[in-house]
N, C-alpha and C positions, 0 to 999 in steps of 0.2 A: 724468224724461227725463235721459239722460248728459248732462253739460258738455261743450262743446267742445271740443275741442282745438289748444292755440295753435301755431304755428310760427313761426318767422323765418327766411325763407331770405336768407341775404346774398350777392348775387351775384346778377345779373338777365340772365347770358349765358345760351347755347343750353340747357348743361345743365337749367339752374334752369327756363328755360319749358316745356324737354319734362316735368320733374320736376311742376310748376305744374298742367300740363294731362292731367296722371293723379290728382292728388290727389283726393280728395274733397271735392266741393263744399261739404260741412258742416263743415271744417273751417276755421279762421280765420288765415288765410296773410297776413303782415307778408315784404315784400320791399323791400330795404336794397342801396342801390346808388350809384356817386360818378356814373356816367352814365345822364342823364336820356332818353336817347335808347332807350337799354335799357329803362328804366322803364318806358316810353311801350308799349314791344311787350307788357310785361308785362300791362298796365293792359287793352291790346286781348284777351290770354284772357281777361280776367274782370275787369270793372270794379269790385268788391265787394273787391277785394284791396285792402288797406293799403299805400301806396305812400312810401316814404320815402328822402328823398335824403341822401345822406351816410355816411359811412365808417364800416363793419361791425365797424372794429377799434376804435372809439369807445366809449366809456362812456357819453357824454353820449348818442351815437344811440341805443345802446342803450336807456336809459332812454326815452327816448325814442316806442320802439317798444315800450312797456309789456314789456321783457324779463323783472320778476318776475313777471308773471304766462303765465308762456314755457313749454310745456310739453317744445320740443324748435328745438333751432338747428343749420340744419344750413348748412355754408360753403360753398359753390361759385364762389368767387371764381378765377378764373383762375392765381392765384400761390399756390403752397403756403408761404411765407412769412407772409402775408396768413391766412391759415384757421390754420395754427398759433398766430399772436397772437391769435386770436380763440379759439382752443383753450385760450391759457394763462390770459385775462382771465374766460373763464365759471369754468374752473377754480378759482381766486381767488377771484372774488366772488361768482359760479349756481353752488355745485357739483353743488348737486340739480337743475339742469336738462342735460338729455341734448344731447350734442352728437356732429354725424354731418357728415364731410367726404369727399371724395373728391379723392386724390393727383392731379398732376399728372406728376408726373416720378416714376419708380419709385423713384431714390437716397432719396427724402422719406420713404417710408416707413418706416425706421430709425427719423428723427428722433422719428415719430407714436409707434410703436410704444412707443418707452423710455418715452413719458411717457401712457402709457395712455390714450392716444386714438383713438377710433373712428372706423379711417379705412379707406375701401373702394378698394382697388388696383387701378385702374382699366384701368393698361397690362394687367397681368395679366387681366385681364377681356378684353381687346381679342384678348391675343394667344392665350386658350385660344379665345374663339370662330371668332378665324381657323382653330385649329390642329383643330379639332372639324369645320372646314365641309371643310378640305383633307385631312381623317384619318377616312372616317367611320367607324373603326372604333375609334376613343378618343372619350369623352364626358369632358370634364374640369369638374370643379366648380370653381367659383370664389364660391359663395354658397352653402356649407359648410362642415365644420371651422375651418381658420383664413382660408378664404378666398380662400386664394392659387394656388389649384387641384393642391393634394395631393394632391388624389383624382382617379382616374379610373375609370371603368366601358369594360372592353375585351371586345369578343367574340371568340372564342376560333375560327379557324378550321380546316379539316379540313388542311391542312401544318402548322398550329403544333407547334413543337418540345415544346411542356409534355402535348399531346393524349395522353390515354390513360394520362397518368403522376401517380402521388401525388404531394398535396402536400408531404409526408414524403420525396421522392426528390428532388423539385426541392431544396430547399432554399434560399429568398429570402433572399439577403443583404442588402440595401439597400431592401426594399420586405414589403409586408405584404398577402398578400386578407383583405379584411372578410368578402367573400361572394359567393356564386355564384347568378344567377339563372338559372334553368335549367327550363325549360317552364310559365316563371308559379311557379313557386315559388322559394321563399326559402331555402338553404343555406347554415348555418353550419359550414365546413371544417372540419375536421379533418386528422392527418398523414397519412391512409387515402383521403382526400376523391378522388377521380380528377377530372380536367380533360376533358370531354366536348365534340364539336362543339356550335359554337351557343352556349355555355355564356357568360353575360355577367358577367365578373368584376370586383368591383371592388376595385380595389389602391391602396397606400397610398404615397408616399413623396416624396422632397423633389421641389417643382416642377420645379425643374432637372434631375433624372434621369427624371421619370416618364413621358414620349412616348420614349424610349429604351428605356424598360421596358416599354412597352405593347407596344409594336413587336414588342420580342422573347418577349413571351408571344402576341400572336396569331399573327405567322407566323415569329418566330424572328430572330435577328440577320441583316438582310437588307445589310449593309452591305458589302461582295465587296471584299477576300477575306476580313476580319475573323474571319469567321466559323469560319474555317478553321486561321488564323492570322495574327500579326501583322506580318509581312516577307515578302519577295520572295524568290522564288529566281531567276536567270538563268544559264544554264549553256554555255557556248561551247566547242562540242567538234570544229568544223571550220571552216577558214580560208573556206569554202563559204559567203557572204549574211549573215557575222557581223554586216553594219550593222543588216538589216532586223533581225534578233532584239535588237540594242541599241535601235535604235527603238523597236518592238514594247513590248521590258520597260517601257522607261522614260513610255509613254502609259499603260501599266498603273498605274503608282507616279504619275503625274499626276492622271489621273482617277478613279484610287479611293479608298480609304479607307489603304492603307498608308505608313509614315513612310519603310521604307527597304528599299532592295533590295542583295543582296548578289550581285556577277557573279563567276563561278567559270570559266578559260579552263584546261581540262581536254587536258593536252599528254602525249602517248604519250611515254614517260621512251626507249624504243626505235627506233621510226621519229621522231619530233620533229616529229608535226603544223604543227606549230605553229615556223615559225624567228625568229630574235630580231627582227627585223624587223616579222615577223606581231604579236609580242606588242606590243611598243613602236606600233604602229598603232591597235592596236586598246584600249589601255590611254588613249593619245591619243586618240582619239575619245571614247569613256566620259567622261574627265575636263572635253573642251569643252563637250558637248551636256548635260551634267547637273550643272548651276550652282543648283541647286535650294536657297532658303533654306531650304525646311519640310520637306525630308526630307534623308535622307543615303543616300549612295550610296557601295558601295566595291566593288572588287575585286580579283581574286587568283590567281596563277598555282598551277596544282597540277602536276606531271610523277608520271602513275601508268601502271601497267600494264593496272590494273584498273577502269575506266570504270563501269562499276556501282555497283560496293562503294564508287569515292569517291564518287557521286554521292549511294549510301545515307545514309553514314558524316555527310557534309556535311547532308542531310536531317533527320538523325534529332537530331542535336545544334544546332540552327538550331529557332524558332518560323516556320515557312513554311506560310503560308497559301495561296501558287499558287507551283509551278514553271511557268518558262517555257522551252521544248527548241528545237532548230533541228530541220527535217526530216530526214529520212534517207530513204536508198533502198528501197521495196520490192520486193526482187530477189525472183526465182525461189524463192529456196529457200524465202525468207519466208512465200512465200506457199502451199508445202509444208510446212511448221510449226518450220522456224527463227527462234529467237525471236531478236527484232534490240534494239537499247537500248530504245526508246521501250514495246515491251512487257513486258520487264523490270522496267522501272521501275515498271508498272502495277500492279505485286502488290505493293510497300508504300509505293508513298505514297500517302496517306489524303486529302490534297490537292488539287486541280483542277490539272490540266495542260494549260498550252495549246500545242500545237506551232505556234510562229510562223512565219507565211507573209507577213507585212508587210498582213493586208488590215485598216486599223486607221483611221480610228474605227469602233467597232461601233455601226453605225448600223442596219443588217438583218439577224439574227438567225435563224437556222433551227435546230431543237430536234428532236432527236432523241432521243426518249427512249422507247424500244421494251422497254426490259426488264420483264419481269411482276413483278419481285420487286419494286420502286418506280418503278414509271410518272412520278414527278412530279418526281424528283431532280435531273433537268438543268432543267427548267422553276423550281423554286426558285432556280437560281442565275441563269436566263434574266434571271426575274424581277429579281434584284440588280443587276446590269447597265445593264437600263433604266432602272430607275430613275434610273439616274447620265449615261447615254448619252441619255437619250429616244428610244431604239433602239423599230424596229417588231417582234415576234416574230412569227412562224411557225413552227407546231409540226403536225410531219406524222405521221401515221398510214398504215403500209400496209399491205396485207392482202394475203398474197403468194398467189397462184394456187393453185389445190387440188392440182395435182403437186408442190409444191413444201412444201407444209403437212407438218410433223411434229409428233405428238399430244404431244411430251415436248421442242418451241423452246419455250424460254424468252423466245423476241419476240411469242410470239403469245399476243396481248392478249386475252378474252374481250369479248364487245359488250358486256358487262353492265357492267362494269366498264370500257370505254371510255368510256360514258355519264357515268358517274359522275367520272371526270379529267374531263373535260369542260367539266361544271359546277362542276366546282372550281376550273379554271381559268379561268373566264370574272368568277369573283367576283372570285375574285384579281387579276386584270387591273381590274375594274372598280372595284374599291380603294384600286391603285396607279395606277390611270389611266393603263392600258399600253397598247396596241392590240397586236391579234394577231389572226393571221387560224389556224386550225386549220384544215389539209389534210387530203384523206382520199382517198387512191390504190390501185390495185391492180398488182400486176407484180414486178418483179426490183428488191428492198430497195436493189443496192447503185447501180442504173441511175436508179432514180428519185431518190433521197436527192442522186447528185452531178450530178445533172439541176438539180434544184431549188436545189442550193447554188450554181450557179453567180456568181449576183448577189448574191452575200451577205458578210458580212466575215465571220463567227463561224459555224464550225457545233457547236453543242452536241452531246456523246455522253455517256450516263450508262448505267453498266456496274454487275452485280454483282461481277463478275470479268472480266477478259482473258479473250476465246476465243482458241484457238490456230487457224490456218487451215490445213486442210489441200486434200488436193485434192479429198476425196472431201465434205468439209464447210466449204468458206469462210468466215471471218469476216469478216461484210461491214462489222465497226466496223476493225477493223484493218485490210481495204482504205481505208476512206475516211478512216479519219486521215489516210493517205499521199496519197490520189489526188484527195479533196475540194480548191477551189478555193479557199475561205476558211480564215484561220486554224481551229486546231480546239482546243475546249477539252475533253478529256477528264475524267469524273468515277467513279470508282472507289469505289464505295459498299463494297464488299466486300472491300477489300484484305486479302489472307491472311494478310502477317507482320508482325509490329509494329517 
């Protein structure tokens, strides 16, 4: 028959008695404690336990508590001070006996670590499990490799940015897959290896990057505008509601992820939009309302002819991750197929545009994302949003009248594949813990769409390309940028020139 096995646990708090009352009854548990009161609860799991009073950082206790014949000391003393002198005294005198403590304060662990002592990091422990029960799409170990939850296992969903793509394209800087589990089986990647929906990956890398890296391998850097880039654009092109678009920018550069925005007051070098007056008002205001420790704000008078091309020119040499525009008129002609600034602009910049109409915070959200070529592209940034707003979504579907249907719109969705966004969306949501209600209408796209946005602050548009409107064929995205009620955030998946 095997010998027993001895213990000493020092410390008779919560931990130690839940630790107490999983062990094994065959085992022969010595429990070492200055208070008798603690003992006493000890004694009530299991009256068979060796009970001893007095201080665990003792030699004499020790002895005491038959410690050479000790097969394993483990310290649960409430002071990590305390469990390390007990750490360095078996050290010294038990080295052959095993000694297992658990941190208190996470700074501790250093001290443990240097001196090779087996210590289980318990914040980390606390805070992968929170971050596991609020993320249930990261599984983070923390009673593996070294413990400290370097590992995660992530599922991979149908928006993740890595989907469909080799591992050899991605190219992981700061992290590593082990492996791919993928319909019950077990995949050892290669650079060829492709990333499939569903596919549950497990990746490697320092604790402190790895729920940022999970994130952005299941459904992509959801942090708006980050994703796109890292500054602001705000561009002031008439003396017409310039506060609201200050406003507007600077809730953006609040509430999101970016450090700075840069404001551009774009003055006709010939008419003089803009008089000295105008500028000095509105440079004054900027300067009061945006007293910001954590970011930086600046801005800057430009006198050009060419309204576009600086707008480009500023764009393209700037990291902007969202421009933010004031309205404009949609005149007649516009709507005949004169192209006006705001469509312009839509053919390169690669960035999310929001035309600001002051309806801000985004709190109700309506999503519009009708084009067949990526259904889900305004909804990924929907999704960004909320996350940060606790915004409700709304994402409508319509199905325009059979006079009205052409075999070769690019809006018209097949069912099959409406089905399919659907439940992608609904995961998604239920991931991020979003609420959304998906509308499903029939009629006149541009009647219903500014029907629906009326009570809304944001209405999302995700485009392959700018349509141009004419009269024999209306673009109902370029009506409703202009005529929609809420802010509008355009997204230009398919911008033409670089």
């Amino acid at each position: 028959m095997a010998s027993k096995v001895n213990i000493i646990i020092i410390g008779a708090g919560t931990k130690s008695r839940e630790l107490i009352s999983r062990l094994d009854k065959q085992w022969n548990l010595t429990v070492i404690d200055i208070c008798e009161d603690s003992l006493e609860l000890v004694r009530k799991i299991d009256h068979r336990i060796n009970i001893i009073h007095g201080d665990g950082s003792s030699n004499y206790i020790l002895k005491k508590a038959n410690i050479e014949n000790t097969d394993v000391v483990v310290g649960l003393t409430n002071h990590d001070e305390v469990n390390y002198e007990i750490a360095l005294l078996l050290k010294e005198k038990y080295p052959e006996i095993q000694f297992i403590t658990a941190i208190v304060k996470k700074s501790s662990l250093v001290l443990f670590k240097e001196h090779d002592i087996d210590a289980i990091d318990v914040p980390s422990m606390i805070s992968s499990f929170l971050m596991n029960k609020i993320d249930s799409r990261t599984s983070t170990a923390t009673d593996i490799g070294l413990g400290h939850g370097e590992i995660a296992e992530v599922t991979i969903t149908g928006t993740s940015r890595i989907l469909n793509k080799k591992l050899l394209d991605i190219k992981p800087y700061d992290w590593v897959v082990g492996a791919i589990y993928r319909n019950n089986n077990l995949i050892l990647p290669h650079g060829n290896t492709r990333f499939l929906e569903n596919d549950r990956v497990l990746i490697i890398s320092e604790p402190s990057k790895i729920h940022a890296i999970a994130e952005y391998i299941s459904v992509g850097d959801y942090r708006f505008p980050l994703n796109f880039g890292n500054n602001i654009l705000s561009v002031i092109t008439t003396p017409k509601d310039w506060q609201v678009l200050i406003d507007e920018s600077l809730y953006l550069l609040r509430e999101f992820y970016s450090k700075k925005i840069d404001f551009f007051i774009l003055n006709d070098e010939k008419s003089g939009i803009f008089n000295k007056k105008d500028i000095e008002n509105i440079k004054s205001y900027v300067n009061d309302v945006s007293n910001y420790k954590n970011h930086v704000v600046n801005i800057k008078e430009i006198n050009t002819n060419f309204k576009v091309k600086a707008i480009k020119d500023i764009y393209i040499n700037g990291s902007y991750g969202l421009v933010i525009l004031p309205d404009e008129n949609f005149t007649l002609l516009n709507k005949l197929g004169v192209e006006n600034t705001i469509y312009k602009l839509q053919n390169f910049i690669h960035s999310p545009i929001i035309i600001a109409k002051g309806k801000y915070p985004y709190q109700n959200i309506l999503i519009s994302d009708r084009d067949i070529n990526s259904p889900l592209k305004g909804f990924e940034i929907a999704i960004s949003i909320a996350k940060q707003t606790k915004a409700k979504l709304e994402k409508i579907t319509i199905k325009k009248p059979e006079f009205m249907e052409d075999t070769a719109d690019h809006y018209s969705i097949p069912d099959s594949e409406s089905e399919s966004n659907k439940e992608t969306i609904k995961k998604l949501c239920k991931l991020y813990k979003v609420d959304i209600n998906q509308t499903y209408l029939e009629g006149n796209p541009i009647r219903k769409i500014k029907e629906k946005s009326k009570n809304k602050d944001l209405l999302i548009i995700s485009q392959m390309l700018p349509k141009k409107s004419t009269f024999m064929s209306p673009s109902e995205n370029q009506y409703l940028i202009h005529q929609a009620a809420p802010s509008v955030l355009i997204y230009n998946f398919g911008s033409s020139e670089e």
